[in-house]
VEXRODO-867515 format. One line per field, with one value per atom (N, C-alpha, C): residue number from 1; atom name; x, y, z. Coordinates in steps of 0.05 Angstrom, whole numbers, plus 5000, padded with zeros to 4 digits. Atoms other than C-alpha are relative to their C-alpha. Layout:
BEGIN
resi	c(NUM:...)
name	c(CA:...)
u	c(X:...)
v	c(Y:...)
w	c(Z:...)
END
This chain:
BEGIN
resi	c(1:1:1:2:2:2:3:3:3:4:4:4:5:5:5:6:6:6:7:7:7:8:8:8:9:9:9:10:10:10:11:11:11:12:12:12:13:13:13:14:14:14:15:15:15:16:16:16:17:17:17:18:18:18:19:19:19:20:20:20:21:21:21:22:22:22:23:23:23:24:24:24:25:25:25:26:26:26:27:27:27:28:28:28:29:29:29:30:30:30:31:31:31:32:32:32:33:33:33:34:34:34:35:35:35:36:36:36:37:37:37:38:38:38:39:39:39:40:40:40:41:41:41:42:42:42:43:43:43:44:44:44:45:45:45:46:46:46:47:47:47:48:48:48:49:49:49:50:50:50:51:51:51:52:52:52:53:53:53:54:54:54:55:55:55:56:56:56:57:57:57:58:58:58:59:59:59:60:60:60:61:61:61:62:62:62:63:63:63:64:64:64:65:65:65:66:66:66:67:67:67:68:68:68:69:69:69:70:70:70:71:71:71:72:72:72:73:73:73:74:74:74:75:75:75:76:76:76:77:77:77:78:78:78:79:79:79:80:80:80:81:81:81:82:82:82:83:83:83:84:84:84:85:85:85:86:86:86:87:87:87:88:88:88:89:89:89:90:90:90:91:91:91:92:92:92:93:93:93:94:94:94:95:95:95:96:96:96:97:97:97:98:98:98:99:99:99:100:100:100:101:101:101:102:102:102:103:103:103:104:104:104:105:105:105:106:106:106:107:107:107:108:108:108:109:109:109:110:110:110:111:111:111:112:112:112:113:113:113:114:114:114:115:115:115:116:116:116:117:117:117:118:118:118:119:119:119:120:120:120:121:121:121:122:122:122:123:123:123:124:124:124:125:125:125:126:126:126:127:127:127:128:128:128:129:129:129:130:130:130:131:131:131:132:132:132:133:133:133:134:134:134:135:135:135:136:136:136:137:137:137:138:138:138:139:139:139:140:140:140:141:141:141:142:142:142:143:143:143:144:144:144:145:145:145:146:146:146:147:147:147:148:148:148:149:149:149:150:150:150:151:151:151:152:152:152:153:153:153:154:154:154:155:155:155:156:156:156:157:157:157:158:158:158:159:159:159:160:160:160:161:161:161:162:162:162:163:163:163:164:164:164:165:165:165:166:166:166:167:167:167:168:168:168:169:169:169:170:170:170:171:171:171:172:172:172:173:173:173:174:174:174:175:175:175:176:176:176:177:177:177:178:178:178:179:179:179:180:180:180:181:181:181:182:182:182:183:183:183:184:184:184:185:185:185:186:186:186:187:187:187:188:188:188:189:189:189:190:190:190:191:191:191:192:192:192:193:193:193:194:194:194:195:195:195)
name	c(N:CA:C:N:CA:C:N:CA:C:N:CA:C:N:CA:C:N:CA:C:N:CA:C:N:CA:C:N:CA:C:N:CA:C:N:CA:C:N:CA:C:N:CA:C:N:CA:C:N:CA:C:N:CA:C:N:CA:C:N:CA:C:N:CA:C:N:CA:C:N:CA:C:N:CA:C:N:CA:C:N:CA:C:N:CA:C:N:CA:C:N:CA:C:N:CA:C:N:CA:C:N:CA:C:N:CA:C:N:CA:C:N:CA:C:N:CA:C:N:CA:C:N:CA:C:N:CA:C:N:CA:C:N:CA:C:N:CA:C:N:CA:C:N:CA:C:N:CA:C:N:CA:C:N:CA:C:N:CA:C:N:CA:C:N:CA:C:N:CA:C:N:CA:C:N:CA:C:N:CA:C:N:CA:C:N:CA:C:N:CA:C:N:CA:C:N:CA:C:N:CA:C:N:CA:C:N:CA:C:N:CA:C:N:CA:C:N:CA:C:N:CA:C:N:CA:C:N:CA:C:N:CA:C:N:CA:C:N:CA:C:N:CA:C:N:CA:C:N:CA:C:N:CA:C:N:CA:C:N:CA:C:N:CA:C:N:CA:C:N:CA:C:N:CA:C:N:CA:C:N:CA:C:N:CA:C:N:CA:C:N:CA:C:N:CA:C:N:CA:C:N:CA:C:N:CA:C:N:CA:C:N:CA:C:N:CA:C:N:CA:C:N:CA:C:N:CA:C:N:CA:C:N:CA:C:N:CA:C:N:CA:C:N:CA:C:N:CA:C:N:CA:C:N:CA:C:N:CA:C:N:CA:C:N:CA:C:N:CA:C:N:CA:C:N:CA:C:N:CA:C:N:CA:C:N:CA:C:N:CA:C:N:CA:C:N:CA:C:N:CA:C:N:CA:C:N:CA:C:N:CA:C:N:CA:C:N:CA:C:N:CA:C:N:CA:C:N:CA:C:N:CA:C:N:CA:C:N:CA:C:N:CA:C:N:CA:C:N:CA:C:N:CA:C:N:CA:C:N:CA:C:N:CA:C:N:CA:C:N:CA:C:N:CA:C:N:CA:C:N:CA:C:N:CA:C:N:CA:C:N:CA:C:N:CA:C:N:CA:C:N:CA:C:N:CA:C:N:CA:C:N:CA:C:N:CA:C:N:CA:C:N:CA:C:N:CA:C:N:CA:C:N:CA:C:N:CA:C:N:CA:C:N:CA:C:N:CA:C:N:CA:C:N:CA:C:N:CA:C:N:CA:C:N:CA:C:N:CA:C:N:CA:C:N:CA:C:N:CA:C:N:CA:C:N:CA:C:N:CA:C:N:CA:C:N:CA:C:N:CA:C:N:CA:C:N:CA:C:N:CA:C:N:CA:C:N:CA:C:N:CA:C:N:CA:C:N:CA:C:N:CA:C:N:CA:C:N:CA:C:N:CA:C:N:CA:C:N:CA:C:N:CA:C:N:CA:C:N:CA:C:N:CA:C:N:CA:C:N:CA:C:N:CA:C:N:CA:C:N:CA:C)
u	c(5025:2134:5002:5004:2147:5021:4982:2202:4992:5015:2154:4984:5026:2100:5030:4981:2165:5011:5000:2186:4978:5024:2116:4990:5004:2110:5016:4991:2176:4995:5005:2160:4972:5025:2084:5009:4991:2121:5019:4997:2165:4988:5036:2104:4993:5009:2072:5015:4979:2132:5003:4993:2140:4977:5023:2060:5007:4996:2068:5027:4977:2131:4987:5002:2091:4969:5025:2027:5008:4993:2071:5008:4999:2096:4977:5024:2028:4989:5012:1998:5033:4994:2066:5011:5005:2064:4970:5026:1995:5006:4985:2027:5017:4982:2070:4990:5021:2016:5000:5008:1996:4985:5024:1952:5014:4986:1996:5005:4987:2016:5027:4980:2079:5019:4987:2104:4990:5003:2071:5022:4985:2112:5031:4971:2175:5005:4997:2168:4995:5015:2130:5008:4995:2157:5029:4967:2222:4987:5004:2204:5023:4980:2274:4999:5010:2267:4976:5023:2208:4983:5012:2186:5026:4966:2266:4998:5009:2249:4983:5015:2190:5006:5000:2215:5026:4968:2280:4977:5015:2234:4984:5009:2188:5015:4989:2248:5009:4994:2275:4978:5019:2204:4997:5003:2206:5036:4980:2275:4996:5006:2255:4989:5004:2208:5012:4988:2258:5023:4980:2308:5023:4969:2373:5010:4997:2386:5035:4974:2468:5018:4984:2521:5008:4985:2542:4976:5018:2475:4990:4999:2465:5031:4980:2534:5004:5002:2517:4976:5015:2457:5005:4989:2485:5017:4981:2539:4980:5016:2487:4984:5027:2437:5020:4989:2488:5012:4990:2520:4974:5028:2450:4986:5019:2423:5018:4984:2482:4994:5012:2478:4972:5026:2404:4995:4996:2411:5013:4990:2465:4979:5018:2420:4976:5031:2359:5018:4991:2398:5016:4985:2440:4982:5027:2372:4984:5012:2342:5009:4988:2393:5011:4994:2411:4970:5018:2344:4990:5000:2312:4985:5012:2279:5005:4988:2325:5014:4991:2366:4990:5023:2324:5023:4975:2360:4987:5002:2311:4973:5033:2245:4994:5011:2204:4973:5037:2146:4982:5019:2083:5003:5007:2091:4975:5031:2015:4983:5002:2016:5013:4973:2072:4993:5007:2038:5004:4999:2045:5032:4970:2114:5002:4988:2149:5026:4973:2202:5012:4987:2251:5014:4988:2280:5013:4995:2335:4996:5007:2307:5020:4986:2372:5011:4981:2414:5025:4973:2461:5003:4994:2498:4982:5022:2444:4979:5027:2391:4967:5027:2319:4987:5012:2279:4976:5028:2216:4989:5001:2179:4973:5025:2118:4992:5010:2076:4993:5003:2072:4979:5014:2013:5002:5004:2000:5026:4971:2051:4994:5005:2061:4990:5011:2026:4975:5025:1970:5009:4993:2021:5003:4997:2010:5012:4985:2045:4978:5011:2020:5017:4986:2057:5006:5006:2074:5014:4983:2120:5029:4965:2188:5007:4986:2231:5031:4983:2295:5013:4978:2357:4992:5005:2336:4974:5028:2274:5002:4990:2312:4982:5010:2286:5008:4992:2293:5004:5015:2250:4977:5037:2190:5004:5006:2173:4973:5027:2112:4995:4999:2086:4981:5030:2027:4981:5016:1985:4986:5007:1963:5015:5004:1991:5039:4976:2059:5000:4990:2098:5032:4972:2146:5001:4989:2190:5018:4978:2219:5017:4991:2260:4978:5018:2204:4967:5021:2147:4999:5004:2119:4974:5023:2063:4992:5007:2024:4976:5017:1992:4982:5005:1932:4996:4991:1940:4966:5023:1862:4997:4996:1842:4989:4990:1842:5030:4965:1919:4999:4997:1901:5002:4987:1938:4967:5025:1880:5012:4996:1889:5024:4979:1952:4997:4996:1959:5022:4977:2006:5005:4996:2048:5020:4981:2098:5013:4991:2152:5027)
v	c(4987:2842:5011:4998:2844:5021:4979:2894:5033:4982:2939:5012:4989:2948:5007:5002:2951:5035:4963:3012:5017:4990:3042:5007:4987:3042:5014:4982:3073:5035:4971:3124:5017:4980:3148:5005:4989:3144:5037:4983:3200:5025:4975:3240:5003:4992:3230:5017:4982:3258:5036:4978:3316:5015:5000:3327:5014:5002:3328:5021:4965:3387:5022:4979:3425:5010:4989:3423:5012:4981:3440:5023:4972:3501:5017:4981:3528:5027:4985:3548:5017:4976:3583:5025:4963:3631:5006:4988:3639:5011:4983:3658:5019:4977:3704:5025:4977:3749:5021:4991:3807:4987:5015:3777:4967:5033:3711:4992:5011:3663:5002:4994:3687:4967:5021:3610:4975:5014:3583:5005:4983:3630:4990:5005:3610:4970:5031:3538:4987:5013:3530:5018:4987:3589:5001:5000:3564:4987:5010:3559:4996:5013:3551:4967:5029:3480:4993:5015:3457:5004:5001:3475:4984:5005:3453:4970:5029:3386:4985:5024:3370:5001:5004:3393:4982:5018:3341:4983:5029:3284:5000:5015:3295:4993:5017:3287:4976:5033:3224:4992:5012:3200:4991:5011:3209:4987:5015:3178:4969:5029:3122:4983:5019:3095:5000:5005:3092:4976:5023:3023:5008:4990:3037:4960:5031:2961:4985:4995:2976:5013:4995:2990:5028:4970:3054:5015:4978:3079:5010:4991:3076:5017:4981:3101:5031:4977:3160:5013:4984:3173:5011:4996:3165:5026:4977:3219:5028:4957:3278:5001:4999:3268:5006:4987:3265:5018:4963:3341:5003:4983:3364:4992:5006:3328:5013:4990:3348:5022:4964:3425:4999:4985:3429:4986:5007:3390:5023:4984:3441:5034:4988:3495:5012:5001:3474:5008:5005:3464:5026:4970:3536:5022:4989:3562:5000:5011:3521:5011:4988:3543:5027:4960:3619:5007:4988:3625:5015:4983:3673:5025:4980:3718:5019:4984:3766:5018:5002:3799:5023:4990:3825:5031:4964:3919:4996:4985:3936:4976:5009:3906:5017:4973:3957:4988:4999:3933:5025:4982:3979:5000:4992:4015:4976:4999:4002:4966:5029:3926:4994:5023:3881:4982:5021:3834:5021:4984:3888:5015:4998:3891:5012:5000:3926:5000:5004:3903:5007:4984:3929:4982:5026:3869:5009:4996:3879:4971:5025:3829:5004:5000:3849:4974:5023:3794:5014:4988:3847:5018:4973:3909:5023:4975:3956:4994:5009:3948:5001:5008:3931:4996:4993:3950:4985:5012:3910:5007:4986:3949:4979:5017:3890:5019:5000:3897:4976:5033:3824:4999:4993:3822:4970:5017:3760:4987:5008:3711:4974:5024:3631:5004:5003:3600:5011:4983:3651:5020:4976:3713:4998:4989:3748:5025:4979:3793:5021:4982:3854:5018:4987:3885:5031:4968:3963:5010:4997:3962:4991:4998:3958:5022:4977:4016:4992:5009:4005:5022:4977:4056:5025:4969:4099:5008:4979:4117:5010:4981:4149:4987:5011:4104:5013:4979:4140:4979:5016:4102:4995:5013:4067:5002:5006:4078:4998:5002:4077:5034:4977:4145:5013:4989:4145:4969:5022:4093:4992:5012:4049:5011:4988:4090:5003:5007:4069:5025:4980:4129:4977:5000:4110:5021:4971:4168:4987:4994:4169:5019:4969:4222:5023:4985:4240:5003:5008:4226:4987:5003:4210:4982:5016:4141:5004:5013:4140:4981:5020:4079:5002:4999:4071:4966:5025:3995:5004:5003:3977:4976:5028:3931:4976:5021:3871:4995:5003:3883:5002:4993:3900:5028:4968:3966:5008:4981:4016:5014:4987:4058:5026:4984:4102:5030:4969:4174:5013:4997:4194:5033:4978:4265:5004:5006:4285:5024:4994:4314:5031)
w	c(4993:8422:5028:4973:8497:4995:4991:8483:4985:5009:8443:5011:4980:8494:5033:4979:8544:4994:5001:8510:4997:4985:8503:5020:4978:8573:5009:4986:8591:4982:5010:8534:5013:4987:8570:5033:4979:8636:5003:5005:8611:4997:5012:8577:5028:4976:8649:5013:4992:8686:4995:5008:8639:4990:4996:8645:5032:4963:8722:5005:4993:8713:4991:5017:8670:5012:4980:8719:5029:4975:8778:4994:4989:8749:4991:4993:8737:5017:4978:8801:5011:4989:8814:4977:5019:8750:5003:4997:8778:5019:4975:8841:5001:4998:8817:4995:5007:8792:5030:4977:8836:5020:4985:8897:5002:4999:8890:5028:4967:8947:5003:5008:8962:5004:4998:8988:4978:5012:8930:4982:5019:8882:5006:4994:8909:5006:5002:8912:4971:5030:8839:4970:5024:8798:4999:5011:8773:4968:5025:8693:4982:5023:8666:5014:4988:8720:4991:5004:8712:4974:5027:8633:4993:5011:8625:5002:4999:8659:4979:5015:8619:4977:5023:8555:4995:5006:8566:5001:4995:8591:4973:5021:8529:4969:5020:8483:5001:4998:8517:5000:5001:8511:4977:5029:8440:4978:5012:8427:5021:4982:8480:4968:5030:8417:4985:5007:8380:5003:4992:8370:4982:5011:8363:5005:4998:8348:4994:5012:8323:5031:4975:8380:4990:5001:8337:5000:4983:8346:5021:4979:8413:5012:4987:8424:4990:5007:8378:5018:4983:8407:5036:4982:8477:5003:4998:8457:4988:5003:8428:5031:4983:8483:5032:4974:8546:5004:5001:8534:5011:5007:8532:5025:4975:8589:5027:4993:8633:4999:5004:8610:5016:4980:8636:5017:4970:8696:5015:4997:8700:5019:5008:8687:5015:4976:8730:5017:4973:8792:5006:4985:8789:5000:5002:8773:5028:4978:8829:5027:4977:8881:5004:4998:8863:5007:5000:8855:4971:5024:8792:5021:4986:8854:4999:5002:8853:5025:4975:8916:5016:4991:8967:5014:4993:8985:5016:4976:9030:5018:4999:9075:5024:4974:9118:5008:4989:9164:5000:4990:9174:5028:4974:9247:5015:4984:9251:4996:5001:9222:4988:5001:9231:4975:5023:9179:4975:5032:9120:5003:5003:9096:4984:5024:9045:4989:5009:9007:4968:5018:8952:4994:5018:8903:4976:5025:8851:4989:5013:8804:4975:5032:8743:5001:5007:8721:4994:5006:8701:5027:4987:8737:5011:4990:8731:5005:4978:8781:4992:5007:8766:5023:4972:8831:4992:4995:8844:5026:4976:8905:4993:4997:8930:5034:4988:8986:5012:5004:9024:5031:4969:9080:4999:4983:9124:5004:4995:9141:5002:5012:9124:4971:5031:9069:4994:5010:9074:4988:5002:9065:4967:5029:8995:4996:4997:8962:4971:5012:8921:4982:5020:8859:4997:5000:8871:4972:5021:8805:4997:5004:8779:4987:5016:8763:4990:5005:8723:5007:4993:8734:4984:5014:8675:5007:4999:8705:5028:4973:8772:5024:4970:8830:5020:4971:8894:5016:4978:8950:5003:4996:8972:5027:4968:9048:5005:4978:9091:5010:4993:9087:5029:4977:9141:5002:4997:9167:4975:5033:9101:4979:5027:9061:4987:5013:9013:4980:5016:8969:4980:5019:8922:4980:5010:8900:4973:5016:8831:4989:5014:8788:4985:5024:8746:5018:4988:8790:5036:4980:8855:5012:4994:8872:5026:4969:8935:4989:5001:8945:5034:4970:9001:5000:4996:9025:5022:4988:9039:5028:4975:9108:4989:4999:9075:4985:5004:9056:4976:5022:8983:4990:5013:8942:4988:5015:8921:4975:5021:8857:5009:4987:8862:4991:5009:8869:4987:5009:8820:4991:4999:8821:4991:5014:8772:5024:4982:8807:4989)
END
């Protein structure tokens, strides 16, 4: 009996655990949104880690209740389960330390305020470049960032600069955005000009 309520508890410890990965990465796919925190986003939005975590912990939770009461079942089970745990330990942690952010081409302050940046992120995984152009005002854990788009290669990315006080352009092949960047550091509705 004592080894029934013994595993019961390490099986809701698990569940807790993999509860508690799956509430931290929340607030940072809430953060990744436009208007996000940008130091939340980068501490909380790793979802191959942290959905990866809880979805391992809630299978050892549910092989925890389970008695493997035979030496060749624990040594079977031992042998499917440690590949697998391995691999996404793997997994998380080259995740965790490359990053999934993506690698930062260009970043251009505003002349007229140092707190409004803009930066140019290939977010591909492959060869061909996948531009992410943000907008990131304040600085610390207040500084947010603001979504100006992504252009992939086939849609002729040029540049994004700082065309005039507030006011962001990004040049493509086909077209031409100006954005006006309002005083509390939020993008207004873009002027868009085919080109």
């Amino acid at each position: 009996m004592a080894a029934a309520a013994w595993h019961r508890r390490i099986e809701w410890w698990f569940r807790g655990a993999a509860l508690v990965a799956f509430l931290a990465y929340l607030p940072g796919y809430q953060a990744s949104r436009s208007g996000g925190l940008v130091e939340v986003e980068r501490w909380l939005n790793h979802p191959v880690l942290l959905l990866g975590a809880a979805a391992v912990l809630l299978v050892v939770s549910m092989i925890v209740q389970f008695e493997f009461r035979t030496r060749w079942a624990q040594i079977g089970c031992a042998a499917i389960l440690s590949p697998l745990i391995v691999i996404a330990v793997a997994i998380g942690t080259l995740m965790f330390v490359f990053g999934d952010g993506g690698r930062l081409v260009d970043r251009k302050p505003d002349p007229s305020h140092p707190d409004h940046v803009l930066t140019i992120t290939d977010v591909a995984f492959s060869i061909d470049p996948i531009y992410r152009v943000e907008l990131r005002t304040g600085d610390g854990w207040t500084a947010r960032h603001w979504d100006l788009g992504t252009w992939e290669e086939r849609d002729g990315f040029r540049k994004a600069e700082w065309s005039g006080p507030n006011r962001i352009t990004v040049t493509a092949e086909h077209e031409t955005r100006e954005y006006p960047v309002l005083d509390d550091g939020r993008l207004g509705e873009p002027a868009v000009k085919p080109r």
